[in-house]
C-alpha positions in Angstrom: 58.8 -57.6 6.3 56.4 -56.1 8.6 55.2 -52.4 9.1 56.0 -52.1 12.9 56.2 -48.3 13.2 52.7 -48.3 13.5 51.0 -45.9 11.0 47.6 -47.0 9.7 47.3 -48.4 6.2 46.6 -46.8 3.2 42.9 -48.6 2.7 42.5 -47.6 6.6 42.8 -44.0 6.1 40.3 -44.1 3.3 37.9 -45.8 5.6 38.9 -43.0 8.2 38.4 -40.1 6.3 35.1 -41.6 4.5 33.9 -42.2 8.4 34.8 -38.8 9.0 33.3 -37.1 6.3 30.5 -39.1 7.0 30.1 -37.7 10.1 31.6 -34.0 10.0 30.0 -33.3 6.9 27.3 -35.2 5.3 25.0 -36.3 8.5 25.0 -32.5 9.7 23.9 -31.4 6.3 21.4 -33.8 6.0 19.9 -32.8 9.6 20.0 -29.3 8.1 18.2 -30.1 5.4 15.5 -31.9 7.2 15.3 -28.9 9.7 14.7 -26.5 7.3 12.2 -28.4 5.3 10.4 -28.8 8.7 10.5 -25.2 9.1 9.2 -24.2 6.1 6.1 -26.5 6.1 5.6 -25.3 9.4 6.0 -21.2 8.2 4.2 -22.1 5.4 1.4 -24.1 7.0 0.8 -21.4 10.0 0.4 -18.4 6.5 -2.3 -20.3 5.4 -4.1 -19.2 8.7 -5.7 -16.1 9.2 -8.8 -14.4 10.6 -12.2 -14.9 10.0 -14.5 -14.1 13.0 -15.6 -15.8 16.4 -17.6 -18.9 17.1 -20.5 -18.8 19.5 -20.2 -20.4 22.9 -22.3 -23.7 23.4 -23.3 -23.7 26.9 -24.4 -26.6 29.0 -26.3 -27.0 32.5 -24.8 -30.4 34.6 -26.8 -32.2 36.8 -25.3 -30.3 39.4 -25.7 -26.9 38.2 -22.8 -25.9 37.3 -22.6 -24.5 33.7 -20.0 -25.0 30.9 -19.2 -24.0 27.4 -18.6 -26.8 25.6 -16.3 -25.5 22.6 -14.4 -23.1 25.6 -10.6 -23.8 24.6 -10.8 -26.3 22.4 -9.9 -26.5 18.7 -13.0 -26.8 16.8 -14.0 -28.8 13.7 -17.7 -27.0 12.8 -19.7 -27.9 9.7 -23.4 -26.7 9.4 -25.8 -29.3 8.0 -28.8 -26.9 7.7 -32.4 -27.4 8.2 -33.9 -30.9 7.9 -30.9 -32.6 6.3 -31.3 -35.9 4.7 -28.8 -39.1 4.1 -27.7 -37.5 1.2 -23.9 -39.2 -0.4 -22.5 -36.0 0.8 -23.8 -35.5 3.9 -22.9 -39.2 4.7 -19.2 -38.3 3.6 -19.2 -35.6 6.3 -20.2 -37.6 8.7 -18.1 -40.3 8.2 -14.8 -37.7 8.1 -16.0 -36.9 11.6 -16.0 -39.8 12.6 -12.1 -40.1 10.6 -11.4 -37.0 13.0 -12.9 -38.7 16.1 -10.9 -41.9 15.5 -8.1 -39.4 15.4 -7.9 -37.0 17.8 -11.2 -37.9 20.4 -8.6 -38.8 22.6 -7.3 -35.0 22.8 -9.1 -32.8 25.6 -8.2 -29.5 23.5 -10.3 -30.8 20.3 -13.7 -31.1 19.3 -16.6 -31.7 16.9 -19.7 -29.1 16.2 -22.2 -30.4 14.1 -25.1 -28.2 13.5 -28.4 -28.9 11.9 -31.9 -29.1 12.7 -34.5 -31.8 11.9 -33.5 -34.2 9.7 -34.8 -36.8 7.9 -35.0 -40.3 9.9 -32.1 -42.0 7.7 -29.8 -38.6 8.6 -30.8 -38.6 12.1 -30.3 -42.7 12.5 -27.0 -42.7 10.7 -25.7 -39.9 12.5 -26.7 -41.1 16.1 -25.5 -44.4 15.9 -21.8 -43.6 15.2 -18.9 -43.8 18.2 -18.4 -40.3 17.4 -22.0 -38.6 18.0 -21.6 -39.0 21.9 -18.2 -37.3 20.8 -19.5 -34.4 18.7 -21.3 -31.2 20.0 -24.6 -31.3 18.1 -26.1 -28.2 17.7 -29.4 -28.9 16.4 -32.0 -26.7 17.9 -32.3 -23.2 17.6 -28.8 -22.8 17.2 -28.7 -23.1 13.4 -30.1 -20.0 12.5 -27.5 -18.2 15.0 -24.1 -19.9 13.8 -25.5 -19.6 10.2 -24.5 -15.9 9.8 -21.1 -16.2 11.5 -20.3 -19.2 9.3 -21.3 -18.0 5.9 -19.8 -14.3 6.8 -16.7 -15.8 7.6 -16.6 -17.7 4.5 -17.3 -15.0 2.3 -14.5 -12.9 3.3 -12.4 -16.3 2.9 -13.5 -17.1 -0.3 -12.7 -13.5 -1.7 -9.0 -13.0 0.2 -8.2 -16.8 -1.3 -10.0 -15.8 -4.4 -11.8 -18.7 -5.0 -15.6 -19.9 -5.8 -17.4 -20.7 -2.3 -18.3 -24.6 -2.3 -21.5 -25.7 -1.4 -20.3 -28.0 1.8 -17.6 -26.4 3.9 -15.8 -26.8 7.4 -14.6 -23.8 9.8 -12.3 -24.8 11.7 -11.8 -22.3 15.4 -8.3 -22.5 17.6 -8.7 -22.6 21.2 -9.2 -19.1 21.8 -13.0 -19.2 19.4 -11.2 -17.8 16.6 -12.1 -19.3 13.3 -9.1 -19.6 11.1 -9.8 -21.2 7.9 -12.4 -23.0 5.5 -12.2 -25.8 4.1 -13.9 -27.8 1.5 -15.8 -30.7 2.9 -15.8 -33.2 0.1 -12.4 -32.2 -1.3 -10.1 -35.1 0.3 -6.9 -33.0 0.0 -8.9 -30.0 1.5 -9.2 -32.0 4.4 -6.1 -33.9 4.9 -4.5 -30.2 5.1 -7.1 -29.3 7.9 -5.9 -32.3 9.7 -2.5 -30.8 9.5 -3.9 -27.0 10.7 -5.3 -29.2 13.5 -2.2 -31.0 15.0 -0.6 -27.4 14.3 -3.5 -25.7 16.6 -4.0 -28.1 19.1 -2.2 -27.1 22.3 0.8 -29.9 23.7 -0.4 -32.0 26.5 
């Protein structure tokens, strides 16, 4: 005989209430969930920032007169090579994260590269010259080293003793868009890096 008075099925109000709880319960907890774990990396990510002195302006004449500041706005990258680098398997490793970073981000007008050195051996100078990214990069590599120098070790200093931990012998600053440098970073330590990347994409303005 057949069920004419038209109430669902047993096995269909199972699949009703499943669907339901599915939907009522379950998907909004899991987007909660996800929220907050986005909201903690992000509270979490933007502690690790702080305060640790202004960059120097890097000023350029055009062809037509008009002068700029090269590093004016943008979210900065800056490691210091020294006097008369050479091709060392460190400074190699530098160079080739900027070029990671270029590959990356070049494509953002609020980002940039500020390599500092003066001299150089001829291997330094070739290998760094002949990369996509050194038309990219702001190379400061003239009298400018022994200017940035003091703002980038006294900067470190104070970040190395508030973090508590032993200064490293390579290092990147990394400056938001209004000169300020934020944090430090150590330049060979791959997860060091991979968390500036993050600090960066938090930094960098939306387009």
């Amino acid at each position: 005989m057949e069920n004419n008075d038209g109430k669902p099925s047993a096995g269909r109000k199972i699949y009703i209430a499943a669907a339901l709880f599915l939907i009522l319960i379950v998907l909004p907890g899991a987007s909660w969930l996800y929220l907050r774990g986005g909201l903690n990396w992000h509270k979490k990510a933007v502690a690790e920032l702080s305060v640790y002195g202004k960059i120097r302006s890097v000023p350029i004449i055009w062809q037509d007169q008009t002068k700029e500041d090269l590093l004016k706005t943008k979210v900065v990258v800056i490691h210091s090579f020294g006097d008369n680098p050479d091709l060392t398997e460190a400074n190699k490793k530098i160079i080739d994260t900027g070029e990671r970073l270029f590959k990356q981000f070049g494509n953002n007008p609020y980002f940039r590269l500020a390599m500092i050195y003066k001299g150089g051996t001829a291997e330094f100078r070739s290998y760094a010259q002949t990369l996509p990214s050194a038309d990219y990069a702001t190379w400061v590599w003239t009298g400018g080293v022994g200017a940035w120098q003091p703002i980038l070790q006294n900067g470190y200093e104070y970040y190395c003793m508030s973090e508590k931990t032993k200064p490293d012998p390579e290092y990147y600053a990394l400056a938001d868009t209004a000169g300020t440098i934020r944090r430090y970073y150590n330049a060979l330590d791959d997860k060091q890096v991979d968390r500036m990347v993050q600090h960066i994409a938090l930094l960098l303005p939306t387009q």
